[in-house]
Structures are given as C-alpha cells and as structure tokens.
N, CA, C and O atoms as a GROMACS GRO file, in nm:
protein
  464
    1UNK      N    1  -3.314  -0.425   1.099
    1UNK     CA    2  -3.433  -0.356   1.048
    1UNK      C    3  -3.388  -0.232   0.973
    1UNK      O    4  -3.301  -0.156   1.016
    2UNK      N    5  -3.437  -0.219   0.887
    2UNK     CA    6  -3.380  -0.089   0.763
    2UNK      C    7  -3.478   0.070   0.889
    2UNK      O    8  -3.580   0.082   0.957
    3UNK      N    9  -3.375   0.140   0.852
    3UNK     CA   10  -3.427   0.269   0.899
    3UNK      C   11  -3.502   0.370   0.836
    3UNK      O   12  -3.428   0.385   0.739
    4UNK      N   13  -3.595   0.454   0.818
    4UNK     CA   14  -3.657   0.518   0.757
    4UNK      C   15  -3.763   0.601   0.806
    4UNK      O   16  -3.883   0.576   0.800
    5UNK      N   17  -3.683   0.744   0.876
    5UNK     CA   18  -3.804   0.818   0.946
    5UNK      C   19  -3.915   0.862   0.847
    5UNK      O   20  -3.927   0.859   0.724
    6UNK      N   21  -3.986   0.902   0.943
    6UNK     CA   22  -4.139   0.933   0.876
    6UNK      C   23  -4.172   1.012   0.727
    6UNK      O   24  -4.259   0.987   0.644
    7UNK      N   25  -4.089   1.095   0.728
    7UNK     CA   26  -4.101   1.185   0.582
    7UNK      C   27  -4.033   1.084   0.480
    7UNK      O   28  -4.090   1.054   0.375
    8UNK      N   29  -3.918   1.037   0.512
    8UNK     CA   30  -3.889   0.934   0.393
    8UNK      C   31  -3.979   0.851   0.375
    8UNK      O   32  -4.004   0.797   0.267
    9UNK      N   33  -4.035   0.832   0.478
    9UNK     CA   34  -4.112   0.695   0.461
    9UNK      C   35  -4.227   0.737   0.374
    9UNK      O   36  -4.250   0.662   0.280
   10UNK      N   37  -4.339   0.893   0.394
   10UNK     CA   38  -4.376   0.915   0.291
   10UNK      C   39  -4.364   0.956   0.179
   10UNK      O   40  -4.456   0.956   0.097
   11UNK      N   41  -4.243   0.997   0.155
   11UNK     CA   42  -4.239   1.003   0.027
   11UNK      C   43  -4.185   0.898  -0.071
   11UNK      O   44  -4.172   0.927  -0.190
   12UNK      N   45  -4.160   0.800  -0.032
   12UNK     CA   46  -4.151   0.664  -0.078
   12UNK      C   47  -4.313   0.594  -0.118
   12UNK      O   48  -4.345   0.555  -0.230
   13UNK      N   49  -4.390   0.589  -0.009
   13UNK     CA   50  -4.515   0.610  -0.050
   13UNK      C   51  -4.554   0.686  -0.147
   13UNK      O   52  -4.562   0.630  -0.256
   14UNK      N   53  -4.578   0.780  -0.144
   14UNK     CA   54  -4.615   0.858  -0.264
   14UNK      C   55  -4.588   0.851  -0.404
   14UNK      O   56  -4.674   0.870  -0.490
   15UNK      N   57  -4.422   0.811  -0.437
   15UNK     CA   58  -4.377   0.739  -0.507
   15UNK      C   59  -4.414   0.633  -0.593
   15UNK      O   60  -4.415   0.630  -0.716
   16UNK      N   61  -4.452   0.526  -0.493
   16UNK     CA   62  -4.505   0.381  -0.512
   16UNK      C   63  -4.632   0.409  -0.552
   16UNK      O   64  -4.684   0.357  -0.650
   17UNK      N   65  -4.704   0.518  -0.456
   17UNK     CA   66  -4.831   0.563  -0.559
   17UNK      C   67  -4.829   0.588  -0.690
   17UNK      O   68  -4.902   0.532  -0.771
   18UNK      N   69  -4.749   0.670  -0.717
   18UNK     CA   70  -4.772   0.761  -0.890
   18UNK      C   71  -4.694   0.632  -0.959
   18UNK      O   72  -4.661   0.667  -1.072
   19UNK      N   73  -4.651   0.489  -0.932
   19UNK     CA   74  -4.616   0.413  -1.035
   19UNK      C   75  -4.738   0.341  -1.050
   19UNK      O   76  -4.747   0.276  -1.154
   20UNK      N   77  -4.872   0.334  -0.943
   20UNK     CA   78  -4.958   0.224  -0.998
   20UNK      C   79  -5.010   0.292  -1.146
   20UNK      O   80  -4.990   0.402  -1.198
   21UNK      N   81  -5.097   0.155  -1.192
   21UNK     CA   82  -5.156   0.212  -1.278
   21UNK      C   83  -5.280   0.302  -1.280
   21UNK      O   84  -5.355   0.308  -1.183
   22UNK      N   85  -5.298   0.374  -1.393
   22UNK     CA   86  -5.388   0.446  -1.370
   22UNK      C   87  -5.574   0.411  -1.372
   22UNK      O   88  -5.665   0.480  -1.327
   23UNK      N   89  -5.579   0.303  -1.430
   23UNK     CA   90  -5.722   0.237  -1.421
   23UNK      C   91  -5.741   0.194  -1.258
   23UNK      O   92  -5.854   0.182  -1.213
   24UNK      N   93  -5.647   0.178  -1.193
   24UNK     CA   94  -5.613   0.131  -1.071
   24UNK      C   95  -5.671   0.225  -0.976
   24UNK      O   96  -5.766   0.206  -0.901
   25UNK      N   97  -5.576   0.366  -0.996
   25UNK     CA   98  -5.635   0.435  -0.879
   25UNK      C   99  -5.731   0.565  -0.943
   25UNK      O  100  -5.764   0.656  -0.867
   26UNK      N  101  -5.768   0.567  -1.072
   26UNK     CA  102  -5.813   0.685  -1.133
   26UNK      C  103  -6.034   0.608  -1.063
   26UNK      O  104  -6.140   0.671  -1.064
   27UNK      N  105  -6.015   0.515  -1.035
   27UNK     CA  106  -6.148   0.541  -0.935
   27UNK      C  107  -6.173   0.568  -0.824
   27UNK      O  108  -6.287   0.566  -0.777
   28UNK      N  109  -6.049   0.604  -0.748
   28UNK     CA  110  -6.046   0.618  -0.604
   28UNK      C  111  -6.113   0.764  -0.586
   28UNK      O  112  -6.077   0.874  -0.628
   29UNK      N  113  -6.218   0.725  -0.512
   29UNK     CA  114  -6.270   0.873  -0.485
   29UNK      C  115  -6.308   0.892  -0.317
   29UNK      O  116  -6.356   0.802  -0.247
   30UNK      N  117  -6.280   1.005  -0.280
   30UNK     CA  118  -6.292   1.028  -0.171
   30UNK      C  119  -6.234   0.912  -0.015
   30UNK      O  120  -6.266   0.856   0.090
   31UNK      N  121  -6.138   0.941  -0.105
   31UNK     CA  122  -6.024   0.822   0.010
   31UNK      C  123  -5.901   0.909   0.017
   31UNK      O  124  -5.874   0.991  -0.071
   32UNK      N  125  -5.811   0.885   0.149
   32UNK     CA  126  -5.659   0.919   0.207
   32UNK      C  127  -5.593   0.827   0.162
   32UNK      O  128  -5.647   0.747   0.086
   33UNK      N  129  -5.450   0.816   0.197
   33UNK     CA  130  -5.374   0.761   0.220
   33UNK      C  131  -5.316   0.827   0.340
   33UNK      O  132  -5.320   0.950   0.341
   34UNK      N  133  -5.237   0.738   0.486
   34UNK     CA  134  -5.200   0.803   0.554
   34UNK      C  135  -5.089   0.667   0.623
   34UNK      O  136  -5.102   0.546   0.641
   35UNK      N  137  -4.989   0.759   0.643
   35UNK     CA  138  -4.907   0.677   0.711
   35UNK      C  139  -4.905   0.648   0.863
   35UNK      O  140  -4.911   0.758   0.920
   36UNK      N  141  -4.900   0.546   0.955
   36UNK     CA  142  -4.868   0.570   1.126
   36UNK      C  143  -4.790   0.458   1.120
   36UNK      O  144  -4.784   0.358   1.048
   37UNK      N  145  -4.700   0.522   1.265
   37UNK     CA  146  -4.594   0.416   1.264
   37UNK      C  147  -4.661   0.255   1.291
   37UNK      O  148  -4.616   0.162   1.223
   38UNK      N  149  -4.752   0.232   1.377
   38UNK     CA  150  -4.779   0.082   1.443
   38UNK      C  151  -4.956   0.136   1.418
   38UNK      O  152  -5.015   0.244   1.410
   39UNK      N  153  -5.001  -0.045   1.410
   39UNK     CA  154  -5.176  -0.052   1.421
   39UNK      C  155  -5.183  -0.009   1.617
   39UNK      O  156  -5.100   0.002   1.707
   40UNK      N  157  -5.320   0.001   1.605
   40UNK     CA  158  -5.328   0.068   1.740
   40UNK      C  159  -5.298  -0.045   1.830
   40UNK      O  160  -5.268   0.005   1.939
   41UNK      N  161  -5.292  -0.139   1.834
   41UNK     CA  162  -5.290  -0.283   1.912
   41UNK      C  163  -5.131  -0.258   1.877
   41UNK      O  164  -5.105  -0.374   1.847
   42UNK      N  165  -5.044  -0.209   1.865
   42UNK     CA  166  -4.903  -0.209   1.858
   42UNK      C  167  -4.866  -0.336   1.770
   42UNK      O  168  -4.751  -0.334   1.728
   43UNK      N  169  -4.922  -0.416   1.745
   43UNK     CA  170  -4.836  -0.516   1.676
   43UNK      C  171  -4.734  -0.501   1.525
   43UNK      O  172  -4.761  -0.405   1.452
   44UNK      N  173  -4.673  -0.551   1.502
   44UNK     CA  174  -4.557  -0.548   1.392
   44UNK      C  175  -4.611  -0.646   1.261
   44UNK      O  176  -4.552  -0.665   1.154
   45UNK      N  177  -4.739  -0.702   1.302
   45UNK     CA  178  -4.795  -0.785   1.197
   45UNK      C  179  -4.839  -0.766   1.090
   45UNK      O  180  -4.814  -0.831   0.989
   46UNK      N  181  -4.933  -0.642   1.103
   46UNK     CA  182  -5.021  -0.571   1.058
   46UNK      C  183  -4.943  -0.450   0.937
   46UNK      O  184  -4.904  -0.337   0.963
   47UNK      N  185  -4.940  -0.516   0.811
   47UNK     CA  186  -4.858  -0.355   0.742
   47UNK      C  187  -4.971  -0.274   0.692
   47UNK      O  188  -4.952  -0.152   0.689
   48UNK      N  189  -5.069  -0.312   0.657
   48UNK     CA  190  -5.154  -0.176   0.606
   48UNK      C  191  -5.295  -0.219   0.612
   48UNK      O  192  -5.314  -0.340   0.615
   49UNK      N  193  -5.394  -0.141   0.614
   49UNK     CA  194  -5.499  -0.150   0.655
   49UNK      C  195  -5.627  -0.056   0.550
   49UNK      O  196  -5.628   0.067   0.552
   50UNK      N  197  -5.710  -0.123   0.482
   50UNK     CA  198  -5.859  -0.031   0.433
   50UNK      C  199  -5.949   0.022   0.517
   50UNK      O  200  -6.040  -0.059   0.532
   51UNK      N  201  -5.967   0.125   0.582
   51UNK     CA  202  -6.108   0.182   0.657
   51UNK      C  203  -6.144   0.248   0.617
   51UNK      O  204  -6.099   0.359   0.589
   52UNK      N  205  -6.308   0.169   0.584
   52UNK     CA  206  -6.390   0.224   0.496
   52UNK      C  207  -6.505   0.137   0.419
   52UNK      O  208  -6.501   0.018   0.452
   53UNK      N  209  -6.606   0.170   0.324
   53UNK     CA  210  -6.717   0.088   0.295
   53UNK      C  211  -6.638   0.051   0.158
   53UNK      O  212  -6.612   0.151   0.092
   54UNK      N  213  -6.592  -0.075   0.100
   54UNK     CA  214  -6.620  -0.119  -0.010
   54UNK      C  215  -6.692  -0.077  -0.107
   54UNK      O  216  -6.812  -0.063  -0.084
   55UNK      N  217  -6.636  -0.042  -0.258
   55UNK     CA  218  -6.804   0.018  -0.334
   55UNK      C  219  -6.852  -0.049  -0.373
   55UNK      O  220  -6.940  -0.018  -0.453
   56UNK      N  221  -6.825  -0.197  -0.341
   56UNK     CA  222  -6.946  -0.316  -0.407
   56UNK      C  223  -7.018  -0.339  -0.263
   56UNK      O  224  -7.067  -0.451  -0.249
   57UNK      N  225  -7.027  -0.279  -0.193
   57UNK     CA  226  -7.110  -0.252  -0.008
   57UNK      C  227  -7.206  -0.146  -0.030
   57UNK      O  228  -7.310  -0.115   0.028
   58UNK      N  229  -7.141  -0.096  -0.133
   58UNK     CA  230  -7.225   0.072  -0.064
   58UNK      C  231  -7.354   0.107  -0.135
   58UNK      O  232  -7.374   0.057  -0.246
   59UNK      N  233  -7.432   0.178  -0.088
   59UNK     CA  234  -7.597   0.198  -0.106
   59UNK      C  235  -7.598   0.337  -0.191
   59UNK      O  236  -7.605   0.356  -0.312
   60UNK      N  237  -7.589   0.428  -0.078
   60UNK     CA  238  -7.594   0.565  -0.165
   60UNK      C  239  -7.480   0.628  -0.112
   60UNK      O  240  -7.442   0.605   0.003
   61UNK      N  241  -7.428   0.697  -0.181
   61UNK     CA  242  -7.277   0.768  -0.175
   61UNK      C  243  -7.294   0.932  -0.226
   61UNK      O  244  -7.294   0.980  -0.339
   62UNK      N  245  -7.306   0.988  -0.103
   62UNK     CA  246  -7.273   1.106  -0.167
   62UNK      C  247  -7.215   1.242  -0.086
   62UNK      O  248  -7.095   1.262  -0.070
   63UNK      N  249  -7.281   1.300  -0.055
   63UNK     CA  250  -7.203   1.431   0.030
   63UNK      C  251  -7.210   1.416   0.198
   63UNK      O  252  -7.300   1.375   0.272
   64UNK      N  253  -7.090   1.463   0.221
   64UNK     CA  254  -7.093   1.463   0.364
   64UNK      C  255  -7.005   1.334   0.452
   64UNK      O  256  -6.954   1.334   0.563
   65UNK      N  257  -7.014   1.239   0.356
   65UNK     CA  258  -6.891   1.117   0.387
   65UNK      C  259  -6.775   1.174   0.438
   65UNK      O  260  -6.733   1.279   0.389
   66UNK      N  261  -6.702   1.103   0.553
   66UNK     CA  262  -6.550   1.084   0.560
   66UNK      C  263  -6.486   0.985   0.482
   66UNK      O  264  -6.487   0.862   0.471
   67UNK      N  265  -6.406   1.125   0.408
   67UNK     CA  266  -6.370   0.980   0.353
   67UNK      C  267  -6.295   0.812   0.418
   67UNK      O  268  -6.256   0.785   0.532
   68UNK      N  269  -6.296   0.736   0.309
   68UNK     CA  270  -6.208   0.626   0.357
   68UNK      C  271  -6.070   0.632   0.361
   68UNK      O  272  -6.034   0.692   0.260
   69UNK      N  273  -5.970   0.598   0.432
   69UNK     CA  274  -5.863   0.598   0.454
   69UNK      C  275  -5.802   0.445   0.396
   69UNK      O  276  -5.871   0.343   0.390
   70UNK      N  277  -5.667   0.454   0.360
   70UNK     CA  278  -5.591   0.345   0.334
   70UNK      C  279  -5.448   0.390   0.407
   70UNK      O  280  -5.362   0.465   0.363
   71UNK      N  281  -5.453   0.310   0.549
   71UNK     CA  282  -5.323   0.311   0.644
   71UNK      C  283  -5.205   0.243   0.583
   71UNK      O  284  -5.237   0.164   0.494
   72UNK      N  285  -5.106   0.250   0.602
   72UNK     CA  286  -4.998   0.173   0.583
   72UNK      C  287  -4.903   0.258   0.713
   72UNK      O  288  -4.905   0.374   0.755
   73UNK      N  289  -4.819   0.131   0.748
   73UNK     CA  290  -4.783   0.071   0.887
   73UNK      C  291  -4.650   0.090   0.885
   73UNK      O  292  -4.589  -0.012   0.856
   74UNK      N  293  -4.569   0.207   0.911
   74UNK     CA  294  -4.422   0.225   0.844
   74UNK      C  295  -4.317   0.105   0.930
   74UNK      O  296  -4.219   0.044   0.888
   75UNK      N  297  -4.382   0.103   1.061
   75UNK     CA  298  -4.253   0.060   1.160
   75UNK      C  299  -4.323  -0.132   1.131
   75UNK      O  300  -4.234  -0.214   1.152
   76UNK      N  301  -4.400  -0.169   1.107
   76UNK     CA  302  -4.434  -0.333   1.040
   76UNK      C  303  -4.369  -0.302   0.923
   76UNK      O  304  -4.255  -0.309   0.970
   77UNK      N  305  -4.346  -0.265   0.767
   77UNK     CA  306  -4.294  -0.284   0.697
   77UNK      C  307  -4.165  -0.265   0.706
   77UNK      O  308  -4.099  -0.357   0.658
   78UNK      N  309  -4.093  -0.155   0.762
   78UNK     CA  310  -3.961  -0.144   0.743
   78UNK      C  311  -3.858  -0.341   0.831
   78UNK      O  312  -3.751  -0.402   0.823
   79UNK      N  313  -4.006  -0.350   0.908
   79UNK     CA  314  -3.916  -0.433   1.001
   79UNK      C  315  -3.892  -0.556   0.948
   79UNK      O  316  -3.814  -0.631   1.006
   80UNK      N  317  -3.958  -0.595   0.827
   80UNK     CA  318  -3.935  -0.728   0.744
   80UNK      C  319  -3.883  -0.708   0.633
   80UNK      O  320  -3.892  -0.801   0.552
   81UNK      N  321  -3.800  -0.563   0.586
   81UNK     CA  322  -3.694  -0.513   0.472
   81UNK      C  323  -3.540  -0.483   0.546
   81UNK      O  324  -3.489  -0.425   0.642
   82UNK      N  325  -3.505  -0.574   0.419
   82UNK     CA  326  -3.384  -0.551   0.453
   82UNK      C  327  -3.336  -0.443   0.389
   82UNK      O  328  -3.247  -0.374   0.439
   83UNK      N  329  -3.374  -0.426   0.306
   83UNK     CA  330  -3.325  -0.298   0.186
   83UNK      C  331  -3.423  -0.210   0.138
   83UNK      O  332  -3.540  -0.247   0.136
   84UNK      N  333  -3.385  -0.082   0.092
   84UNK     CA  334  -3.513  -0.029   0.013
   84UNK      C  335  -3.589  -0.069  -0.120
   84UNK      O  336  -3.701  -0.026  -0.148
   85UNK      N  337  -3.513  -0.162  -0.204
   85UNK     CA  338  -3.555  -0.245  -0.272
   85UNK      C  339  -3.703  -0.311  -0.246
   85UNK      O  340  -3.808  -0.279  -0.301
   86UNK      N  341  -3.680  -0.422  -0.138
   86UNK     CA  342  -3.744  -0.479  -0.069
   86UNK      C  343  -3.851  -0.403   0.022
   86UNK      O  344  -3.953  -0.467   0.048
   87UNK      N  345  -3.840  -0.283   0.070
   87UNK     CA  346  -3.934  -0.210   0.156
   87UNK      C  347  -4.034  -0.104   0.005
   87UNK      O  348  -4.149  -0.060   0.010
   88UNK      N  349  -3.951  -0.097  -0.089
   88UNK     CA  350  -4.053  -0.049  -0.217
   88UNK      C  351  -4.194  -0.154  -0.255
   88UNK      O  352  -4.314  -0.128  -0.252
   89UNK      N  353  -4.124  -0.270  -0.289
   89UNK     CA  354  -4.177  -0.353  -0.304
   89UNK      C  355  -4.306  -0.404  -0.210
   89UNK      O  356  -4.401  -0.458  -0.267
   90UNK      N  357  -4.306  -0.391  -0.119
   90UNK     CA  358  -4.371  -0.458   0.025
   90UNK      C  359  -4.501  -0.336  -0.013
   90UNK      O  360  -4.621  -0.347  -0.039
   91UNK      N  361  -4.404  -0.215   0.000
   91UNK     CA  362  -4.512  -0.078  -0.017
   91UNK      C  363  -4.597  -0.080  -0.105
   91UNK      O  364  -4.711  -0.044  -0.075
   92UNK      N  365  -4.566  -0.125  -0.248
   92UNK     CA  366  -4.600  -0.140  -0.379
   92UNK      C  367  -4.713  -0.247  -0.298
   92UNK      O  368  -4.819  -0.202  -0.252
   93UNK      N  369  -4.683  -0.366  -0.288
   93UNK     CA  370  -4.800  -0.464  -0.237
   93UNK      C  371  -4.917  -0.445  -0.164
   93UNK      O  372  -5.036  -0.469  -0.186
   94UNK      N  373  -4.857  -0.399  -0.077
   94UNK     CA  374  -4.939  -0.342   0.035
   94UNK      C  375  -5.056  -0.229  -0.032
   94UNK      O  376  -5.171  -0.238   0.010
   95UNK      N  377  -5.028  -0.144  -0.117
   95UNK     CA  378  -5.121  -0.062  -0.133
   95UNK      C  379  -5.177  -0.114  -0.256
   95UNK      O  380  -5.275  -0.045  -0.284
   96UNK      N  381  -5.160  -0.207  -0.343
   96UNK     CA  382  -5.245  -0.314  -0.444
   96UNK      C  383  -5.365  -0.336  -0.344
   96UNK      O  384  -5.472  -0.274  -0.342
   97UNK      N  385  -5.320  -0.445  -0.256
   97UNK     CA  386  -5.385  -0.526  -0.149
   97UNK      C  387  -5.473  -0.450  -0.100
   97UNK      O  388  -5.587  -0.496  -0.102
   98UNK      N  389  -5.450  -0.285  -0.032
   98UNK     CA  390  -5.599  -0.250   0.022
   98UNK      C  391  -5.669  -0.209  -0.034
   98UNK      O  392  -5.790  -0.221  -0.012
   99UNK      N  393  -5.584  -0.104  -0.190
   99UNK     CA  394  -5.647  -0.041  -0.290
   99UNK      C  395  -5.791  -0.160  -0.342
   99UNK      O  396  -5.900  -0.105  -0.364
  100UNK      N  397  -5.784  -0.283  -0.355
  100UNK     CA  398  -5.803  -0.392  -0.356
  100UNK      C  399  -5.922  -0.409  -0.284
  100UNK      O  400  -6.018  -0.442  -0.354
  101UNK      N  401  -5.944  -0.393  -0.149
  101UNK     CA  402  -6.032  -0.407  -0.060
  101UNK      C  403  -6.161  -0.266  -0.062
  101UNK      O  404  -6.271  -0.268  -0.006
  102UNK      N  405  -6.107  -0.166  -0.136
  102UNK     CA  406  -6.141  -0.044  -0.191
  102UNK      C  407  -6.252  -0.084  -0.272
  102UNK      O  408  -6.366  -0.039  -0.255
  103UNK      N  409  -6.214  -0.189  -0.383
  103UNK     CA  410  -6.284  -0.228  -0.485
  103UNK      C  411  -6.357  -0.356  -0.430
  103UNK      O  412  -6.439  -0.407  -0.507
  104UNK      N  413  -6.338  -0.417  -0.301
  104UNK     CA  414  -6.403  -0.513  -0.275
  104UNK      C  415  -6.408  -0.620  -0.330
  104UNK      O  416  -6.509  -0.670  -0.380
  105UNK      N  417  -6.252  -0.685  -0.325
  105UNK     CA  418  -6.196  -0.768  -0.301
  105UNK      C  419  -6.129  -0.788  -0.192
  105UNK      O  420  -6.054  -0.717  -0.125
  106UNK      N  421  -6.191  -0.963  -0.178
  106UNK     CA  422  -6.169  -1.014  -0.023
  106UNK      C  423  -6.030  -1.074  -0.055
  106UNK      O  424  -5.976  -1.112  -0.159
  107UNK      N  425  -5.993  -1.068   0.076
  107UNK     CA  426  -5.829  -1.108   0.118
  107UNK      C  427  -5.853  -1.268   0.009
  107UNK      O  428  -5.767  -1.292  -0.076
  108UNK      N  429  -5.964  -1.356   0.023
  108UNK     CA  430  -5.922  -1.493  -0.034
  108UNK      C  431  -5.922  -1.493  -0.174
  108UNK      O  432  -5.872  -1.580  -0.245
  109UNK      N  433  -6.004  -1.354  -0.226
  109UNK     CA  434  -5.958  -1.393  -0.397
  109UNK      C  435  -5.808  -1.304  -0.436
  109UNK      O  436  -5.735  -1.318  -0.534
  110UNK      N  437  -5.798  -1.204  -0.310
  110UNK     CA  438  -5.639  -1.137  -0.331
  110UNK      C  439  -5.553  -1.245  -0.298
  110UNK      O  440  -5.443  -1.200  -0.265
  111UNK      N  441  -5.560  -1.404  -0.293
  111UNK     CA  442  -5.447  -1.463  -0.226
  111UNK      C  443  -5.481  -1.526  -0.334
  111UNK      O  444  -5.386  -1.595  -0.371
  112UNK      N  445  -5.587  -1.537  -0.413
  112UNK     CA  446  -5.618  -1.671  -0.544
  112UNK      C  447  -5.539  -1.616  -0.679
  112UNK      O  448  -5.507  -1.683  -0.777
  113UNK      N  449  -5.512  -1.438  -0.650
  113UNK     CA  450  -5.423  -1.352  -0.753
  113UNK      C  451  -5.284  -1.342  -0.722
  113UNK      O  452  -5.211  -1.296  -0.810
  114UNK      N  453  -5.232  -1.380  -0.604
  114UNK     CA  454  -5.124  -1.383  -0.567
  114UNK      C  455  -5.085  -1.251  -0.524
  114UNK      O  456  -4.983  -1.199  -0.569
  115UNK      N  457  -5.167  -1.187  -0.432
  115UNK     CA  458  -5.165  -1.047  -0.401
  115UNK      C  459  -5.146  -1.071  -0.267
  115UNK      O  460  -5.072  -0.991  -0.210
  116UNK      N  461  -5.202  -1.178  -0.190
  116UNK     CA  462  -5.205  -1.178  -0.008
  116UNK      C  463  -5.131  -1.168   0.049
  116UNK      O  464  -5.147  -1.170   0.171
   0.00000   0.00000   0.00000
C-alpha cells in the first residue's frame, strides 16, 4: 500500500483540484472538500463520497445552508495505488465522480460515461 500522511494527502488533492476544468467546478457553490482517513463504517471500499442535495433536487437555495461536502477517503485510495501516479489518478476520478453527483448525476449514467 503506497504511504501518504494526511497533509500530503491534501495537498495532492488540492492539486488534482486546480487541474479540473473550469466549467467543471466554476459552479460549485457552497460546497467543501474534506479529507478523512476511512467512511464511518471503516470499510476500505468506499473512496469518496457527495453529502448533500443535488441541484437538479433542490427547491429553494439560499442563506443559512450547510454547505455540501465532497469526502474523499485517503486510507481506501492509497490502498489500491501502487504509485503516486496511480493514487493522482484515482483522486482525479474520484472527485469527477462526486463533483458529478453535485450536478446530479446518478452513479448509472457516470458508469454509461465511463466515470464509475
């Protein structure tokens, strides 16, 4: 399993952020990004996670919201990279995929784009 304590691990994130594109995340409003090592159920399955309303869900939007968060799962991703190559990449995916769920897209048309 590739090693990568927590600060590397975000700033590798952060990274992988400022390469998406900008139509991509220039609608993200009032959302995190946050790293934890494991989903709360501990499993290693799970690399990243959307919590939060979809904006093709949402009614009225306006003050006073928490925002939504987009988790990503340092100790599930590092554990299926062998390299940082490979753990960029995963990262890169991973935050398509929830950014994704942001915009409300479901996991089955992210797997019909080759995103799942």
């Amino acid at each position: 399993m590739l090693q990568l304590d927590t600060s590397e691990f975000e700033r590798l994130v952060v990274d992988e952020l400022d390469l998406l594109p900008d139509d991509m995340v220039d609608g993200l409003d009032n959302i995190i990004f946050v790293v934890e090592d494991r989903p709360e159920d501990g499993t290693l399955d799970t690399l990243g996670l959307y919590d939060g309303v979809a904006l093709t869900e949402r009614d009225q939007y306006g003050f006073g919201e928490m925002p939504d968060r987009i988790i990503l799962y340092r100790e599930p991703l590092l554990a299926i990279c062998e390299n940082l190559d490979e753990l960029r990449n995963e990262v890169h995916v991973t935050l398509v995929h929830e950014i994704a769920h942001f915009y409300g897209i479901d996991d089955d048309r992210l797997h019909e784009l080759g995103w799942g």
